[in-house]
VEXDREN-2710 file (C-alpha; in Angstrom, 1 decimal):
% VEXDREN-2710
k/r/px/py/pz
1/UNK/0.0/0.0/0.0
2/UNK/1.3/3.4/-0.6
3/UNK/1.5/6.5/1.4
4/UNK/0.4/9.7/0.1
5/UNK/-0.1/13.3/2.0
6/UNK/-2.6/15.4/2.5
7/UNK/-1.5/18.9/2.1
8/UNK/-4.9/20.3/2.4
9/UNK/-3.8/19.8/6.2
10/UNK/-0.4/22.5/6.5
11/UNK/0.0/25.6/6.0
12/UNK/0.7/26.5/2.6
13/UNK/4.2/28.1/3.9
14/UNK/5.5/24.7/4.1
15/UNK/3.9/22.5/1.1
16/UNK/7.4/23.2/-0.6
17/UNK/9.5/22.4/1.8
18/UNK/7.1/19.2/3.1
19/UNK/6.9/17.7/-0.2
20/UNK/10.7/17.9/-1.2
21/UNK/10.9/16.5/2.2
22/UNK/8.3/13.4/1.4
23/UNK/10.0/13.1/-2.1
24/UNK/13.1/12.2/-0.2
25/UNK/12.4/10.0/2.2
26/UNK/10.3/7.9/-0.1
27/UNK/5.9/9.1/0.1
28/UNK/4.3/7.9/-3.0
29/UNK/2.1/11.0/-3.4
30/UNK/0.9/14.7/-2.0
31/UNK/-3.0/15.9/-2.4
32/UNK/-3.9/19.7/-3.0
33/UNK/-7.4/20.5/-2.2
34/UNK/-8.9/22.9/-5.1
35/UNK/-12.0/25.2/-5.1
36/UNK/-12.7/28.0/-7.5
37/UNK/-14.1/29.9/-5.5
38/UNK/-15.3/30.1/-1.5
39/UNK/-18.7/32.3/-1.5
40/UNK/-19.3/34.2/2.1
41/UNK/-22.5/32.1/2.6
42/UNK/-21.9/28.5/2.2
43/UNK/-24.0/25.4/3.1
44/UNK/-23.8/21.4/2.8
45/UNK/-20.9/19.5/3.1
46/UNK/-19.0/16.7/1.7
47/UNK/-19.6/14.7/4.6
48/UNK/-23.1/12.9/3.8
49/UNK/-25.4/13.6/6.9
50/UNK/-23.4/17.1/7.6
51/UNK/-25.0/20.2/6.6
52/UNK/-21.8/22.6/8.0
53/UNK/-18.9/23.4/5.7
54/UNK/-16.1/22.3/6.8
55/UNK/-13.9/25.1/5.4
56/UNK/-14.1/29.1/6.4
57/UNK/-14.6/31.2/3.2
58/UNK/-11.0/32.8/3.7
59/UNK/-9.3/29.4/4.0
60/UNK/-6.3/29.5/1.6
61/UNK/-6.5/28.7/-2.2
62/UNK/-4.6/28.2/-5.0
63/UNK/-5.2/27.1/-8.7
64/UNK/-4.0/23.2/-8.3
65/UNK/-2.5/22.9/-11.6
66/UNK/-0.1/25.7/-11.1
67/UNK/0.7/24.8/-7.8
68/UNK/1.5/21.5/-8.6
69/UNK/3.1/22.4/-11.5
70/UNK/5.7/24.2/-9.1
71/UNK/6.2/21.2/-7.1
72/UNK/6.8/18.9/-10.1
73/UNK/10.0/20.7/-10.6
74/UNK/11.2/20.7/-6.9
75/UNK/10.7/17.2/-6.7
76/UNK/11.4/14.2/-8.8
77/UNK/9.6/11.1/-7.8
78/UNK/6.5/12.3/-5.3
79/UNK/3.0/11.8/-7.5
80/UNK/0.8/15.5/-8.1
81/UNK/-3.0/15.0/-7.1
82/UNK/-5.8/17.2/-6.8
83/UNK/-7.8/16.5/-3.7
84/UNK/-10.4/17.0/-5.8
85/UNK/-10.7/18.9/-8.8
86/UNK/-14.0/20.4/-9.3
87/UNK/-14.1/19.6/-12.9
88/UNK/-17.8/20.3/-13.6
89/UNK/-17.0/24.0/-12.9
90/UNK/-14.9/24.4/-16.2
91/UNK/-15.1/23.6/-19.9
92/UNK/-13.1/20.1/-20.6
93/UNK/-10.8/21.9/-22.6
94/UNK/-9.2/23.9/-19.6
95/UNK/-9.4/20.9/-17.6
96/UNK/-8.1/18.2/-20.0
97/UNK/-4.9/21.1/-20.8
98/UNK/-4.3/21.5/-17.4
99/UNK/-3.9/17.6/-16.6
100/UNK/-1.8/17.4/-19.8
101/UNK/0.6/20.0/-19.0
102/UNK/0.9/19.2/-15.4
103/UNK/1.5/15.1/-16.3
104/UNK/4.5/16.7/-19.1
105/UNK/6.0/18.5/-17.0
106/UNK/6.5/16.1/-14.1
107/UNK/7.7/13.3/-16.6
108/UNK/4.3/11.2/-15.8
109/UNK/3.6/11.7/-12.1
110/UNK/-0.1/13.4/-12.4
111/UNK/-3.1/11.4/-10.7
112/UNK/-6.3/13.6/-11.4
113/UNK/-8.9/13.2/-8.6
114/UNK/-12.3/14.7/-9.6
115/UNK/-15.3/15.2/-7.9
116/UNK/-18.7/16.4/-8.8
117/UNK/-18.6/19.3/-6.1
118/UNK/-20.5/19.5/-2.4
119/UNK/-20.6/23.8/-2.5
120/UNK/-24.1/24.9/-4.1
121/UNK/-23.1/28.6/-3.4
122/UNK/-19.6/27.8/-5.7
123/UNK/-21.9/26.8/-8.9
124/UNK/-24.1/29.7/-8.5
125/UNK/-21.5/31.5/-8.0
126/UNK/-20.0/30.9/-11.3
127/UNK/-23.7/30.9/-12.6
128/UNK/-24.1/26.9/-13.8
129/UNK/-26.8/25.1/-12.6
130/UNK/-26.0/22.7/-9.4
131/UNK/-28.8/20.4/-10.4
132/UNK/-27.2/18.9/-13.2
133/UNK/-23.3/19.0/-11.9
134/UNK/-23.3/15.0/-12.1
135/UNK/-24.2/15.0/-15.9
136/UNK/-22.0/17.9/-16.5
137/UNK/-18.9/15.8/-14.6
138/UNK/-19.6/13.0/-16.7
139/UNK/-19.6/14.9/-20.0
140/UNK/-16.3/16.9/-19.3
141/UNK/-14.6/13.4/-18.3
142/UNK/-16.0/11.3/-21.5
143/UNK/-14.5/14.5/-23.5
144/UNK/-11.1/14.9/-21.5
145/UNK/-10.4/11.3/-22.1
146/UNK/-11.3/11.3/-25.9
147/UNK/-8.6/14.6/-25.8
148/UNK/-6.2/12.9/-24.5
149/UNK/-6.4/9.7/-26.3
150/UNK/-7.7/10.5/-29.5
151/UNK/-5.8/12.2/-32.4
152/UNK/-9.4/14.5/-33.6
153/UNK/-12.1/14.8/-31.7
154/UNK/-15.5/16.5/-32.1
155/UNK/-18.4/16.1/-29.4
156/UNK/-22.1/17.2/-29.3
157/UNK/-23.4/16.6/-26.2
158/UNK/-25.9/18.0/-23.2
159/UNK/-23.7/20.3/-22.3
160/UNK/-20.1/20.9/-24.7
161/UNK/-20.5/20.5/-28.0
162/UNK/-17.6/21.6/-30.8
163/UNK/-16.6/20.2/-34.5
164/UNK/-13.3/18.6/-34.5
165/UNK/-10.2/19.5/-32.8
166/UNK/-7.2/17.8/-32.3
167/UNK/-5.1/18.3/-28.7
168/UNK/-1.6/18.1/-28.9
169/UNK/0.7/16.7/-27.0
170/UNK/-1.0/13.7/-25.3
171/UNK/-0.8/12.8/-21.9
172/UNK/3.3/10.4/-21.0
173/UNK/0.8/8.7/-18.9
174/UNK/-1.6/6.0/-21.3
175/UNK/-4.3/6.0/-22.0
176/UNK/-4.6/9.0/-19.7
177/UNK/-3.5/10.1/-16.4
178/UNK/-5.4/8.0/-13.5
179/UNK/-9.0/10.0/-13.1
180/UNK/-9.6/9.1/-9.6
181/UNK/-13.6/9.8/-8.5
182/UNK/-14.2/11.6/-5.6
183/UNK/-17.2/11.3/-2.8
184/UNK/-19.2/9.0/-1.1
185/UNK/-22.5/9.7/-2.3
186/UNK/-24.3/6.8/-3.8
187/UNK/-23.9/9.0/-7.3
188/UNK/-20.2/9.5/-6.7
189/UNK/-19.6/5.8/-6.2
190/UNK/-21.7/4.6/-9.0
191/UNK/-19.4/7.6/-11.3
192/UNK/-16.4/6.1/-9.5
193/UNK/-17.6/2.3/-11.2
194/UNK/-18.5/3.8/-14.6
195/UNK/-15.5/6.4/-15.2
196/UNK/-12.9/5.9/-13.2
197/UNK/-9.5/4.3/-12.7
198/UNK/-10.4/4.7/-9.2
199/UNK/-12.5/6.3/-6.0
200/UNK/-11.2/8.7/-3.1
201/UNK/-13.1/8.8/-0.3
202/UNK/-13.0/11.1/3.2
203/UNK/-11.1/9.9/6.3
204/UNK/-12.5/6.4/7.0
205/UNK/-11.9/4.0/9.9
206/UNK/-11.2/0.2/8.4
207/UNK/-14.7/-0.4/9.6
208/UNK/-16.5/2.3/8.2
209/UNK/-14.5/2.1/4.9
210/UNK/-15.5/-1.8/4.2
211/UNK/-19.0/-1.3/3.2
212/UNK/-18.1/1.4/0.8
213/UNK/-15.5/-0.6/-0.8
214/UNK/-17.8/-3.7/-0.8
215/UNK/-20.2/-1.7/-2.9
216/UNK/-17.8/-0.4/-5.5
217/UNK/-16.7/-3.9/-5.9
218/UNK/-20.5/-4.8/-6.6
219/UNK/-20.8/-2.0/-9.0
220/UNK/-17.6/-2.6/-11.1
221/UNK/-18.5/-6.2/-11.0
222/UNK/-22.4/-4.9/-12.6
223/UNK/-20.0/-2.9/-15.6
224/UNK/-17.9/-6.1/-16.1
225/UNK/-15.0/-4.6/-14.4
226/UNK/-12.9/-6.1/-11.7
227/UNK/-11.0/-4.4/-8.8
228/UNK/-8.0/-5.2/-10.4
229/UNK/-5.9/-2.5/-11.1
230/UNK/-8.6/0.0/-10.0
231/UNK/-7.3/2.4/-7.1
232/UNK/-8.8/2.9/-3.8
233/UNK/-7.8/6.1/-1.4
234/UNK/-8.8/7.2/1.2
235/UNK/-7.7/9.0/4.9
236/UNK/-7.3/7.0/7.9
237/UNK/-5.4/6.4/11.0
238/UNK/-2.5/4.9/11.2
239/UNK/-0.3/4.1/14.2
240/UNK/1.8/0.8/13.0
241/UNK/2.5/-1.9/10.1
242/UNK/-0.6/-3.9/11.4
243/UNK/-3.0/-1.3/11.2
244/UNK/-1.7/-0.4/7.7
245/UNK/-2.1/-4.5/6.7
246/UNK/-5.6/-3.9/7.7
247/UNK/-6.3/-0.9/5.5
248/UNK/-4.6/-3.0/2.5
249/UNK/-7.1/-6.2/3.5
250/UNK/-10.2/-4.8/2.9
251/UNK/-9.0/-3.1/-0.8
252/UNK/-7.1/-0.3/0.2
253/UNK/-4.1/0.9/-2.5
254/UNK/-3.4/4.5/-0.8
255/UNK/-3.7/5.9/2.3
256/UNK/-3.6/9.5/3.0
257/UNK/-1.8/10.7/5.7
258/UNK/-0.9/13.8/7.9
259/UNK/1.5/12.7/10.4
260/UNK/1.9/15.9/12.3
261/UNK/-0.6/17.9/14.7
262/UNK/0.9/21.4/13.6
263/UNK/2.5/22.3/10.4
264/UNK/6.0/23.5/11.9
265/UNK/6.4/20.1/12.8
266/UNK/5.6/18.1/10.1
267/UNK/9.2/17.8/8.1
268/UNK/9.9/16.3/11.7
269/UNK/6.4/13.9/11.8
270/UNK/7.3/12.6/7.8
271/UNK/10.7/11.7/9.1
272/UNK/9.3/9.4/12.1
273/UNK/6.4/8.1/10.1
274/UNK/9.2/6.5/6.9
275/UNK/10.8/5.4/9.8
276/UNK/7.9/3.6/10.8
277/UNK/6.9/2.3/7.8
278/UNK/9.8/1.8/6.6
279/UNK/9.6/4.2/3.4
280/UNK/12.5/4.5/1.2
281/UNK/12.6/6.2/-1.9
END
């Protein structure tokens, strides 16, 4: 199982220093959280059940692609992530270019996490229509994968629609970068089954996490698809080699972690955690 980090949890002063850190002592991947926006008045939440946002409107963005972009050349190994991308929010063109460039540039180390978005207020916001986001996500994925795999393209669909166009370069990574499916709605899982090379979920317990996992594996077995090769990542605790044997049991291929309680001492809580777990790069 590998070990990727969630720098949605630091204080963007350090994700430079953090990840060049992680790269060296042998993490697998780091996770930027993305928004396009934070309206003043916000509602819902990505935890299902939860109708308080977990994040104040003044909370630190960035655009994810740059960001990462930045970190692919301060690092050589580490995988770039979005934690997730709220794709539905843009056209597929801007999307599908961003993933390109940022999977160029880093020589193939871009995993694209997606999800259909929690944050009513974002989309009217940017004046779509909340209501259909989960059409509009699947749209702008079928599209971005044609871009990046296809040599000419032309799409007329619900909501993009555009004669042929080719998109050059393609992706190092083949057929496309992984598109990993964020949430754990019913809808998001059953996107996760149908589009994706995998699912990330919240911070699970091993308990809580099993019935989720269970279902994905019924729905990919319903599309003829197999858990083979199909990623699943999520955030969890854990405090030993047993505990991260346990994660990989039930299905488990990443776990995200934030080993550190502030951010001045995280370079400190990534050292004892590859320790730990014996990480090497």
């Amino acid at each position: 199982m590998d070990f990727g980090l969630a720098l949605g949890r630091l204080n963007p002063a350090v994700y430079r220093e953090v990840t060049c850190e992680a790269d060296r002592l042998g993490f697998e991947s780091v996770w930027l959280p993305e928004h396009l926006v934070l309206p003043r008045k916000m509602s819902r939440s990505p935890r299902p059940g939860e109708t308080h946002p977990p994040v104040p409107p003044d909370v630190p963005v960035f655009d994810a692609f740059t960001y990462l972009g930045f970190l692919a050349g301060a690092t050589e190994r580490i995988r770039l992530a979005t934690h997730v991308y709220n794709i539905g929010l843009r056209h597929p063109f801007v999307a599908a270019r961003a993933v390109q460039t940022l999977d160029l540039v880093s020589g193939g180390r871009a995993i694209f996490g997606v999800g259909a978005s929690w944050l009513e207020e974002e989309w009217v916001a940017a004046q779509l229509d909340f209501a259909t986001r989960g059409r509009r996500v699947d749209e702008c994925i079928e599209v971005c994968k044609r871009l990046w795999s296809e040599r000419e393209v032309a799409h007329h669909g619900e909501f993009f629609s555009f004669d042929t166009v080719l998109f050059e370069p393609k992706p190092i990574q083949k057929p496309w970068p992984p598109i990993l499916v964020g949430g754990e709605s019913p809808a998001a899982l059953r996107r996760a089954a149908a589009h994706g090379d995998g699912w990330v979920g919240i911070t699970h317990t091993v308990e809580s996490a099993a019935p989720q996992i269970a279902t994905l594996r019924a729905l990919l077995t319903e599309r003829g698809r197999s858990m083979d090769g199909f990623e699943i990542v999520l955030g969890g605790p854990v405090e030993s080699p047993d505990d991260a044997q346990r994660w990989s049991e039930i299905g488990v291929t990443r776990l995200i972690v934030s080993p550190w309680r502030r951010s001045a001492e995280a370079v400190a809580g990534l050292r004892d955690f590859a320790e730990r777990f014996g990480l090497s790069p």
